[in-house]
C-alpha positions in Angstrom: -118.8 -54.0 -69.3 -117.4 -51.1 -71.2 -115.3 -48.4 -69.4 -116.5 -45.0 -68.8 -114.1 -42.8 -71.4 -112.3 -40.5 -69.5 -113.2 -36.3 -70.6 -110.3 -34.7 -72.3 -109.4 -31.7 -70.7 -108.5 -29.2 -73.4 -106.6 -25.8 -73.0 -107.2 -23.0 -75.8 -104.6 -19.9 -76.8 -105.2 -17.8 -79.8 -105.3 -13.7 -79.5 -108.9 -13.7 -81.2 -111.9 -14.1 -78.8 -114.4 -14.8 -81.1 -112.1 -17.4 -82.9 -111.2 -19.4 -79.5 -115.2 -19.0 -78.5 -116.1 -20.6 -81.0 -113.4 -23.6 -81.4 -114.4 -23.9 -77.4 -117.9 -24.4 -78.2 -117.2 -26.5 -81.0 -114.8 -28.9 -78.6 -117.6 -29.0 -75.9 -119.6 -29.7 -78.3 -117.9 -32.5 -78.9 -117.9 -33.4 -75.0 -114.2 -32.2 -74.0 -113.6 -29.8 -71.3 -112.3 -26.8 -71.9 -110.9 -26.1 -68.8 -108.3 -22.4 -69.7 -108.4 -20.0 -72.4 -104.9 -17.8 -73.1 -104.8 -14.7 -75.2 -100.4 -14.5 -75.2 -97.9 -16.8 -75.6 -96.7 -15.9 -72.1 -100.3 -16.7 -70.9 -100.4 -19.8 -73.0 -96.9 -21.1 -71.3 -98.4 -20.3 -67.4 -101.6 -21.4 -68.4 -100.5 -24.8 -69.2 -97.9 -25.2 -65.9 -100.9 -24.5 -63.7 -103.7 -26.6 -65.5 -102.0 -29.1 -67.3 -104.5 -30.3 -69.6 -104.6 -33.4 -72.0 -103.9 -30.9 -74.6 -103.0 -27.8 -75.3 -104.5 -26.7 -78.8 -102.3 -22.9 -80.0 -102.6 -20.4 -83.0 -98.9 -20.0 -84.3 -99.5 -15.7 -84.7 -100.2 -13.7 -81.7 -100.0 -10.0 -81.8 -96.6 -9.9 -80.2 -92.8 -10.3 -80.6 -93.4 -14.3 -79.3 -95.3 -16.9 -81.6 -97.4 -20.2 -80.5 -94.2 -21.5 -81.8 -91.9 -20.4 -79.0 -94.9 -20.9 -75.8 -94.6 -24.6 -77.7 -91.2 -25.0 -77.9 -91.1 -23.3 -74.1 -93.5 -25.8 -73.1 -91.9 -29.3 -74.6 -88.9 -28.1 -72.7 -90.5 -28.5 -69.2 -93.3 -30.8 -70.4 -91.8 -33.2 -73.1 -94.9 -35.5 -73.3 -97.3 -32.2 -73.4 -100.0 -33.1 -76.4 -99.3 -29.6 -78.4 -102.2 -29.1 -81.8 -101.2 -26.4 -83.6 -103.6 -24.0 -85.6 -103.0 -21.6 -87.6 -104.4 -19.3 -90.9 -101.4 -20.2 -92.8 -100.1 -23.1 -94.3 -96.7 -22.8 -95.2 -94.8 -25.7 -95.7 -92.0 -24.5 -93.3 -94.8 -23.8 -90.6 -96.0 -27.4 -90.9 -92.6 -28.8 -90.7 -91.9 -26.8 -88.0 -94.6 -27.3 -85.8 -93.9 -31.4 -86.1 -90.3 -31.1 -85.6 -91.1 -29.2 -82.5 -93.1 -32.2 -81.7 -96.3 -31.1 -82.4 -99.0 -34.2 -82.3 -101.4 -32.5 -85.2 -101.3 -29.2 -87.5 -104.7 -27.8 -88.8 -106.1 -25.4 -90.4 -108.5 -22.3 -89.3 -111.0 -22.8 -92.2 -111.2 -27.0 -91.1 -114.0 -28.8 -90.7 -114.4 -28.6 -86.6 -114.9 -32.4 -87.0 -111.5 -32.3 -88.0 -110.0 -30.3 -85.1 -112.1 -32.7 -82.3 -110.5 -35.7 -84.1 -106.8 -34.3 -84.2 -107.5 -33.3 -80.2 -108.8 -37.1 -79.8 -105.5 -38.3 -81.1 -103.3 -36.1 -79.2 -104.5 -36.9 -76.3 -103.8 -40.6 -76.3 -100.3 -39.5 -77.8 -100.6 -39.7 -81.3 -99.9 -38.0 -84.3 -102.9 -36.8 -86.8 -102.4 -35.4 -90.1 -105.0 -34.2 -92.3 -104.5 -35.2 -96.1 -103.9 -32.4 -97.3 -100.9 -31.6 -94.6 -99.6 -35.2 -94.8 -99.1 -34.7 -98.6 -97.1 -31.8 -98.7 -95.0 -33.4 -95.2 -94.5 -36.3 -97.7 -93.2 -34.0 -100.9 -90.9 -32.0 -99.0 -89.1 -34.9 -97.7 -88.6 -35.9 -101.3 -87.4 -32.6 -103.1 -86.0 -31.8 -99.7 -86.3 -28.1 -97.6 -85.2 -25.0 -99.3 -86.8 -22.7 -96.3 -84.0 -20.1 -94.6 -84.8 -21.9 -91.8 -83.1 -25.2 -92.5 -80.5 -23.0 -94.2 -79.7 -20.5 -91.9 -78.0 -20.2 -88.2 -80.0 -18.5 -85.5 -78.3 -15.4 -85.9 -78.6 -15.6 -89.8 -81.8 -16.0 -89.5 -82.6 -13.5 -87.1 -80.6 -10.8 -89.4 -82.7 -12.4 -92.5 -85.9 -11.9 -90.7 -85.0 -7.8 -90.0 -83.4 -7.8 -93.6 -87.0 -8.7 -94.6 -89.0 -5.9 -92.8 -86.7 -3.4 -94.5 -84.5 -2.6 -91.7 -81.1 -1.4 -93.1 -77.3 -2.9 -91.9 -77.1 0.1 -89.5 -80.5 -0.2 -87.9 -80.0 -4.2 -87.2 -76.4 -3.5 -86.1 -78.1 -1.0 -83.6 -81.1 -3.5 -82.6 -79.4 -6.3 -82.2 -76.0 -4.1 -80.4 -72.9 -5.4 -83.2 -71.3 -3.8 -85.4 -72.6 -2.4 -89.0 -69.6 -4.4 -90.6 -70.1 -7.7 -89.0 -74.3 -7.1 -90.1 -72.7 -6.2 -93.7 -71.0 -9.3 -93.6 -73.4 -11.3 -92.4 -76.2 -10.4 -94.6 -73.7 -11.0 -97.8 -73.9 -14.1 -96.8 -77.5 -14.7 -95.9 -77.5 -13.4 -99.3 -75.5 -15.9 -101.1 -77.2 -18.5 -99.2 -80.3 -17.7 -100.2 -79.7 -16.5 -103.8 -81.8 -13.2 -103.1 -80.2 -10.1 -103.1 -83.4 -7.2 -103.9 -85.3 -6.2 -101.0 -88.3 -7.4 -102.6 -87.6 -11.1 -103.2 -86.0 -10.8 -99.6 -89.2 -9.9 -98.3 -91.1 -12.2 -100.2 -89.1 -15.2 -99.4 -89.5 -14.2 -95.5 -93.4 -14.0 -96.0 -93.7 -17.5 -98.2 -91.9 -19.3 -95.0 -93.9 -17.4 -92.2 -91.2 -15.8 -91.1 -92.6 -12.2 -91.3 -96.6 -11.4 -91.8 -97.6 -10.6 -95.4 
């Protein structure tokens, strides 16, 4: 006699309405429960705590200072076995890294085949890891010619400074935001700079936006 499969319960967070209406009619669609819907990260991390559902499916930009990135990495800290399927616009290949070495069980696109998304919610629910081709074959060539992203180059605070560097800000403004000195910025940002081989504001910027670290 076969066993009744049990209903995945699935919670949604992405800061578009008419985007999360429609991946939560999709999913039910497909016979999952969609039992929460969070606009915020914030709302996304509280959501989760109270409902705890077989997974947690999160855009990676939200209209705030906080990404789906850090309600993730918020949530694996209280919740390691939490079954987190990140969706996003953008495909960078640091974003996709990213995402899985946050432990992220699946990475899709917004423009996928909502086949696609049902079967990546399928396998995170039992625990597994799904890629779709196209992201397991650019997971599989970075791990041969290796990471060049700021992220795996810089610190936190380098990358923090890089990131304000990128939006324009000069030494004295970050030195104000983030409350240090101008010379310790100056220093700093030398050496973001020499890190990074980049030293014009415009290949600054554009280096920020190819690895998602500021919006185009």
């Amino acid at each position: 006699m076969q066993t009744e499969q049990k209903t995945i319960r699935v919670m949604l967070a992405d800061d578009h309405p008419i985007v999360m209406t429609g991946f939560a009619m999709s999913l039910a669609g497909e016979g999952m429960d969609v039992v929460g819907q969070a606009k915020t990260p914030d709302e996304a991390a509280a959501m989760f705590a109270e409902l705890r559902p077989d997974v947690m499916v999160i855009d990676i930009r939200f209209g705030t200072e906080l990404t789906g990135l850090d309600a993730a990495e918020d949530i694996l800290k209280k919740f390691p076995k939490a079954n987190i399927v990140f969706l996003s616009q953008f495909d960078q290949d640091s974003l996709i890294k990213e995402t899985y070495r946050l432990g992220a069980r699946a990475f899709v696109t917004k423009d996928c085949d909502p086949a696609d998304l049902a079967t990546a919610v399928r396998h995170a629910a039992e625990g597994k890891l799904y890629f779709l081709p196209q992201i397991a074959e650019r997971l599989a060539n970075l791990s041969v010619r290796g990471d060049a992203s700021p992220q795996s180059q810089l610190d936190q605070r380098g990358l923090e400074i890089f990131k304000l560097m990128a939006e324009g800000l000069t030494n004295a403004e970050i030195a104000e935001k983030l409350n240090l000195s101008t010379k310790t910025i100056s220093n700093i940002s030398q050496s973001v700079k020499e890190k990074l081989g980049v030293h014009r504001q415009a290949y600054i910027t554009k280096l920020a936006v190819k690895h998602g670290l500021i919006e185009p």
